[in-house]
Structure formats: structure tokens, C-alpha cells
C-alpha positions as CSV (number, residue, x, y, z in Angstrom):
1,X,0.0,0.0,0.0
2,X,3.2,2.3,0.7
3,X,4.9,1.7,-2.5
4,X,1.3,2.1,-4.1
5,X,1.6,5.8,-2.3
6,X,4.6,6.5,-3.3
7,X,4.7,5.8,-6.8
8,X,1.3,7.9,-7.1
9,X,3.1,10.8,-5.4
10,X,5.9,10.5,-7.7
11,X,4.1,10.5,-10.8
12,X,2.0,13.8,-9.6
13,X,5.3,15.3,-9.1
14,X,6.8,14.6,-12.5
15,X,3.3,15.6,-14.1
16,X,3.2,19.2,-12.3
17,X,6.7,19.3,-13.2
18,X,6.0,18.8,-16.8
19,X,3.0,21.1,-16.8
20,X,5.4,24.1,-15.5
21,X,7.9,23.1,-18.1
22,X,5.3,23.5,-20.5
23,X,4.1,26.7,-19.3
24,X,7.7,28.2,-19.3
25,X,8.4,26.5,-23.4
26,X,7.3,29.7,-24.9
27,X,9.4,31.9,-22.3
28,X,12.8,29.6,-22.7
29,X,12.4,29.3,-26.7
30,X,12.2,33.6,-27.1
31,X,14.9,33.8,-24.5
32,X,16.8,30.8,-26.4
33,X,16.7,32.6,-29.6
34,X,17.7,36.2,-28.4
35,X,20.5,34.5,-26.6
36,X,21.9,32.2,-29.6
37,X,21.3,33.8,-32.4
38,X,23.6,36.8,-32.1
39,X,26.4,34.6,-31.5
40,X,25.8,32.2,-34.2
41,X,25.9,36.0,-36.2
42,X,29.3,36.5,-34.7
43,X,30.5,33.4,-35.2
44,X,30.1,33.5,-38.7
45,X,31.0,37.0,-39.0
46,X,34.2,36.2,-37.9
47,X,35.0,34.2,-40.6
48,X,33.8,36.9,-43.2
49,X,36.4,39.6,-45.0
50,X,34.7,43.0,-45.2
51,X,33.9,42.2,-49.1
52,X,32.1,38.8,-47.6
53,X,34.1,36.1,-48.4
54,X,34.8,33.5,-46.3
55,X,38.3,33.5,-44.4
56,X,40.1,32.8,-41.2
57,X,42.5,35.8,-41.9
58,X,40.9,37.3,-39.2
59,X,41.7,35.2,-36.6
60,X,45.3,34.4,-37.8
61,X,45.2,38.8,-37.9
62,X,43.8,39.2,-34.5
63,X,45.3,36.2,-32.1
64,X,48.8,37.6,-33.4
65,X,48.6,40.7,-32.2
66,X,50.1,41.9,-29.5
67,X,47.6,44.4,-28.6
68,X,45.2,41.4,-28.5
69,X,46.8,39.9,-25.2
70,X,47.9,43.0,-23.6
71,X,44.0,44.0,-23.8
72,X,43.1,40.1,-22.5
73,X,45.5,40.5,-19.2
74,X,44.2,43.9,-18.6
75,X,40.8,42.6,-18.6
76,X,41.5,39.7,-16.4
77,X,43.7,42.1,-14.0
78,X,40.8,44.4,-13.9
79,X,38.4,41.9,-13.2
80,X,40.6,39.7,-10.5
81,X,41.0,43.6,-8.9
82,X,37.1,44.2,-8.9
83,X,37.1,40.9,-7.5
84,X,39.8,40.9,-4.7
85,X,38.6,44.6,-3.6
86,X,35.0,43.1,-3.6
87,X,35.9,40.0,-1.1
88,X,37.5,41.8,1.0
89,X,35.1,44.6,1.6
90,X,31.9,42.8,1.1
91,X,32.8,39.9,3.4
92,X,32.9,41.6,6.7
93,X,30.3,44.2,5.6
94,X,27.8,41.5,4.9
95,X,28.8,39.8,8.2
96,X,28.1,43.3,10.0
97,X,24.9,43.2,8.6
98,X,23.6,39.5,9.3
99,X,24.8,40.1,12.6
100,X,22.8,43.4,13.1
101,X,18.9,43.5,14.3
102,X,16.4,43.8,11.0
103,X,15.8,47.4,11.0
104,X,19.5,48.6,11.2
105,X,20.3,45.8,8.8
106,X,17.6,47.0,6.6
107,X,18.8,51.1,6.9
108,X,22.4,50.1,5.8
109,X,21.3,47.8,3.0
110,X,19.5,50.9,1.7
111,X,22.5,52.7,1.7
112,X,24.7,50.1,0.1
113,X,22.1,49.7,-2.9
114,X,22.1,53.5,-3.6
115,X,24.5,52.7,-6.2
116,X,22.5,50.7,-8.3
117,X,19.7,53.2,-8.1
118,X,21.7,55.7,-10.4
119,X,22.9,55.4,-13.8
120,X,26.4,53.9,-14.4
121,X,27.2,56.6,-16.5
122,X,26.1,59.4,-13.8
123,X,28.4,57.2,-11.1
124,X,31.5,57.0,-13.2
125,X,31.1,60.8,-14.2
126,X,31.4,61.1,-10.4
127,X,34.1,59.8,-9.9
128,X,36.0,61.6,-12.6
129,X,34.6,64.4,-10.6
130,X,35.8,63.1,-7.1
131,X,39.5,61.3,-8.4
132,X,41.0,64.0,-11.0
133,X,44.1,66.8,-10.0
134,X,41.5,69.3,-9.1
135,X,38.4,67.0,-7.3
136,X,37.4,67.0,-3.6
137,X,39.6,63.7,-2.6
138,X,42.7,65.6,-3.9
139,X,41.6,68.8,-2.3
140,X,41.3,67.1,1.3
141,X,44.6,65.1,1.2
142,X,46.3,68.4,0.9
143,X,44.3,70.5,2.6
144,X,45.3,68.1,5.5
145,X,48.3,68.0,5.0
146,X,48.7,63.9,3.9
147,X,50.1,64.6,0.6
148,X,52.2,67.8,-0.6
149,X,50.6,67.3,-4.4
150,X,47.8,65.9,-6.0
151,X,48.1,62.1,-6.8
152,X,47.3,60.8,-10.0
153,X,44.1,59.0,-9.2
154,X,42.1,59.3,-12.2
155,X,43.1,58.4,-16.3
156,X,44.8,55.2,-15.2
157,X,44.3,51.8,-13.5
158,X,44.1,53.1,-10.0
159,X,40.9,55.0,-10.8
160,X,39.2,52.5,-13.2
161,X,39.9,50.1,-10.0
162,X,37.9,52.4,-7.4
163,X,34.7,52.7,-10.3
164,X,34.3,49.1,-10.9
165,X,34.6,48.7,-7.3
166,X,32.0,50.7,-6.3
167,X,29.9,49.4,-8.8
168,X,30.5,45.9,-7.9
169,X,30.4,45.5,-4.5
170,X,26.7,45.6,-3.9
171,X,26.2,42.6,-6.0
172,X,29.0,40.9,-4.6
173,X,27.5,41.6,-1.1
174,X,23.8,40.5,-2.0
175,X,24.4,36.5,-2.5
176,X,27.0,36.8,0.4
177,X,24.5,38.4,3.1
178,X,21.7,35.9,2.2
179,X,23.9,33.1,2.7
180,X,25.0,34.3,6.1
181,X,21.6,35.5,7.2
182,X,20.0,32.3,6.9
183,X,23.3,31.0,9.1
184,X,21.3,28.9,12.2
185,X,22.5,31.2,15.2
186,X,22.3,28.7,17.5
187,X,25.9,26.8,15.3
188,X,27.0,29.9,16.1
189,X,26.0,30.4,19.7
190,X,27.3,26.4,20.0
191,X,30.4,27.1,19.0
192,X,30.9,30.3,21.3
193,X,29.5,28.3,24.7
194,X,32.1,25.5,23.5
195,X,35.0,28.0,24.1
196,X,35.8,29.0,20.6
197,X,37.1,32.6,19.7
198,X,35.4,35.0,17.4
199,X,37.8,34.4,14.5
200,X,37.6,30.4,15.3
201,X,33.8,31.0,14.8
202,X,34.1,32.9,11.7
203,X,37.0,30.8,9.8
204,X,35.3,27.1,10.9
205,X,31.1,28.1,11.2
206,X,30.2,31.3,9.2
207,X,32.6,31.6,6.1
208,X,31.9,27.7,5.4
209,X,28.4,27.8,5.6
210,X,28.3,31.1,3.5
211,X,30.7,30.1,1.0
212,X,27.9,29.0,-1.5
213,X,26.5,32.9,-1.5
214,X,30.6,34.1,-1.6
215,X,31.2,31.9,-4.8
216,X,27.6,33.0,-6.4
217,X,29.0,36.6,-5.6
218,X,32.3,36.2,-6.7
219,X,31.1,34.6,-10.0
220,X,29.1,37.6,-10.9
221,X,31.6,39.8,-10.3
222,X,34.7,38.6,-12.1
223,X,32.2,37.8,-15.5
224,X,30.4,40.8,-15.2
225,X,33.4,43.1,-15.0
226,X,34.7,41.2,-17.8
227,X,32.9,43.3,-20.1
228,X,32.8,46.0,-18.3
229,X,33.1,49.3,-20.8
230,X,32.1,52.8,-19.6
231,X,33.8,52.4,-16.5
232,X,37.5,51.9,-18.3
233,X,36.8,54.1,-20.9
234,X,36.0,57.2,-18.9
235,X,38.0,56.8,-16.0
236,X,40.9,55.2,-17.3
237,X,41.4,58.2,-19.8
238,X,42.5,55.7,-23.0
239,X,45.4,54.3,-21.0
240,X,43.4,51.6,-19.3
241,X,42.3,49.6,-22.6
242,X,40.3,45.8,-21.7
243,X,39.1,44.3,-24.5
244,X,35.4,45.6,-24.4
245,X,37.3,48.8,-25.6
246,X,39.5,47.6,-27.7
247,X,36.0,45.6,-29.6
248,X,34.7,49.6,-29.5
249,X,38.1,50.8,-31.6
250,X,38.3,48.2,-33.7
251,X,34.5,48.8,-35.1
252,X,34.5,52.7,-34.7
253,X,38.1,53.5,-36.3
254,X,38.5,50.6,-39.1
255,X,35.0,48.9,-39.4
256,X,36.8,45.8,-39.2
257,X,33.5,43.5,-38.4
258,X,35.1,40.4,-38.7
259,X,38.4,41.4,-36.3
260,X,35.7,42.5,-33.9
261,X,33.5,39.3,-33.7
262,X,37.0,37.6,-33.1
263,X,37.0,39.5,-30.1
264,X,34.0,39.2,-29.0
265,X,34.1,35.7,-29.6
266,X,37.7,35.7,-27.6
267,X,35.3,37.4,-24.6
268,X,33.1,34.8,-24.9
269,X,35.3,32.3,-24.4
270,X,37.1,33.7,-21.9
271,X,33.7,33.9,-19.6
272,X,32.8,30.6,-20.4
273,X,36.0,29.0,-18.9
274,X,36.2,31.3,-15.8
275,X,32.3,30.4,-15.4
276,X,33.0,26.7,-15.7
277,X,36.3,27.3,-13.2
278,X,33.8,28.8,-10.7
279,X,31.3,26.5,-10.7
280,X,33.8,23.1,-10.6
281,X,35.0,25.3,-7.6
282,X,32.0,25.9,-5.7
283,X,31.1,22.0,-6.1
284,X,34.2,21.3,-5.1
285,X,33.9,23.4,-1.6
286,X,30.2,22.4,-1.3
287,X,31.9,18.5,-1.1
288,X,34.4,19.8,1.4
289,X,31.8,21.3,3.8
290,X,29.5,18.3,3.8
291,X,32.3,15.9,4.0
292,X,33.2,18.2,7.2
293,X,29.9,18.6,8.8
294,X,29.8,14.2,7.5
């Protein structure tokens, strides 16, 4: 009579399962098509010569170059940067606020997601503002006597480091305060009546029970800032050159559509792997923490 049960409750489930699918066909196939269809037109765009014929010059043109790779490590430098920056202020910020009562947590979330309430451009115009010779951060590290001349802050790496950063963080610190708010407090009050030290909590309870909303952050930093374009291009003054900027040139100054589709197709690639080096890492902490906790 069990098994009877059981196997009737199992086939509801994979019928409701395959009603919802059904429901979301239309959704995934519109989605599907917006998503694959304008790389399957890069793809083969990269293969075409600017009179259309069909060549792999472009590749052979563009993976020789040494421009090419410099603009690759600078978009990986900028995006491990972003990232590193990220961790290491988002971390203990989104500690502070699982740890805080719900109405102060609530007030200082506000204020971290002001960011994302105003336009990117508006932001990084801000900064320009804020970081050049002349700006306000300049103004009060000489005024008080810190530095005897302005620092160069702005048209470089330096200041396309503090932009993405401010950009980023709040999505870093989303996934990363909703792992450790739904933390059980009493592993944590456990661990504290059991003798262990605040850091002993943090390193052996908290950080591995949050690390699945620290990956899911981290992931969305690093591949988002990947492509990252205004940011570079206004406050790192044409010195600070990713490869988002160097797709922009290559279309804008020699219409070279099928040198550009190389590079976006180079991007592409490039997102793929670090997303499939995330997630293999992620499973492979997930297996730690349950073979701990085992």
C-alpha cells in the first residue's frame, strides 16, 4: 500500500513538473533565440572579410597581435582587482549586517544599494569628478596635510579600480549576506559556549556555511566586469584599454567587423571558462563542507 503511495506521489510530481515546463516553453524558446542567435551571427562574422568572403585571416590577424593579449591581461587584471577589492570589503560588511537587528540591517542595506539606483554613466562621471588633480579627494589630502601634491588617481588603472569597485560590491555583497543570514545562530552560539574565539567562529562556522553565496557573488563579479566598458573608458582616460574597448576601436576607427566578432568571440570564451572554473570550484567546496559537517 506504501509503494502504491509513493509511486502515485511520484508520478504527480513529474506531471506538475512537466505542466510548469510546459508553461515556461514559450518563455525559454524567445529567450533561447535572443541569446543564440547573435552569437551564431558573430561566429560566422568572424570568418567573413569585409567584401564577404569567407576567411580565417581574421583570426590568424587578430590572435597575433600583440595588442590582443595586452587588452586580455588587462581585462583579467581588472576583473581579478574588482574581485579581490569586492571579497575583502563585502565579506565583513555582509557579516556586519547578518549580525545586526532587522531594522538597522535594513537602513544600511538601503544605503549600500544606492549605487545601483543611479545610472552607471552618472556614477562614473562622479568619480571623474571626485579622483581627477583638481576634485574634492585631492583637495582634502592636501588641505590636511597627507600629501604635498595631488596624486594621479584618475586616467589610469588606480581609478578605473575604485569605479568598478563601487559598482560591484553591492552585487557581490547580496548572494554573500543571504547566505549568512539564513546561518542557524544557534551553530553559532554552539560554537561560542564551546569555548571558541570569534575568529575560530568565523573561519570554521560562518565563512563555510556562507561560501555558496561568496562563490555566487564572486562569479558575478569577475564575468560581469569582464565586459565592463564605460567604466574603463572614462576613468581610465584611453590608457586603461580591456578588451570591451579595444571591440569599440576596432569597429569605430577601421569597421573591421570580422576582427571585432574575433573578439567578441575571444570574450566569450574567456567567460565561459572562468564560469565553468567557478562553478567546478564551488562543487568542489560544497563537497568539502559536507564531508566536514559528514
Amino acid at each position: 500500500m506504501t509503494v502504491a503511495v509513493d509511486s502515485a506521489l511520484a508520478a504527480d510530481a513529474r506531471s506538475e513538473r512537466r505542466f510548469f515546463l510546459a508553461l515556461s516553453l514559450p518563455a525559454l524558446f524567445i529567450v533561447g533565440l535572443a541569446a543564440i542567435l547573435p552569437i551564431l551571427w558573430i561566429i560566422r562574422q568572424s570568418f567573413l572579410t569585409t567584401g564577404g568572403d569567407y576567411t580565417v585571416g581574421n583570426y590568424e590577424k587578430v590572435l597575433s597581435s600583440g595588442l590582443t593579449w595586452s587588452a586580455l591581461a588587462t581585462t583579467v587584471e581588472l576583473s581579478l582587482g574588482t574581485l579581490a577589492f569586492c571579497i575583502l570589503l563585502g565579506t565583513p560588511l555582509a557579516l556586519a549586517l547578518a549580525s545586526a537587528r532587522p531594522r538597522v540591517a535594513n537602513v544600511l542595506m538601503a544605503f549600500v544599494m544606492l549605487p545601483l539606483w543611479t545610472s552607471i554613466l552618472v556614477r562614473t562621471y562622479g568619480w571623474l569628478v571626485l579622483l581627477r588633480r583638481e576634485g574634492l579627494i585631492n583637495a582634502a589630502l592636501e588641505g590636511s596635510g597627507l600629501t604635498a601634491e595631488p596624486l594621479p588617481l584618475v586616467n589610469n588603472f588606480t581609478g578605473t579600480l575604485i569605479g568598478m569597485v563601487h559598482y560591484m560590491l553591492p552585487l557581490f555583497l547580496l548572494p554573500a549576506y543571504a547566505a549568512m543570514r539564513d546561518i542557524d545562530a544557534n551553530l553559532v552560539r554552539a560554537a561560542a559556549s564551546m569555548g571558541a574565539t570569534l575568529g575560530h567562529v568565523i573561519r570554521t562556522v560562518i565563512l563555510p556555511l556562507s561560501a555558496g553565496g561568496i562563490f555566487s557573488g564572486s562569479m558575478i563579479v569577475f564575468i560581469y566586469t569582464i565586459g565592463f566598458f564605460i567604466t574603463p573608458a572614462v576613468l581610465g582616460g584611453g590608457k586603461v584599454n580591456p578588451l570591451s574597448i579595444r571591440i569599440e576601436r576596432t569597429l569605430s576607427t577601421f569597421q573591421d567587423w570580422g576582427s571585432a566578432s574575433v573578439l567578441g568571440i575571444l570574450l566569450f570564451v574567456l567567460m565561459a571558462l572562468i564560469g565553468v572554473m567557478f562553478l567546478a570550484a564551488r562543487r568542489l567546496m560544497r563537497n568539502k563542507v559536507g564531508a566536514a559537517h559528514a
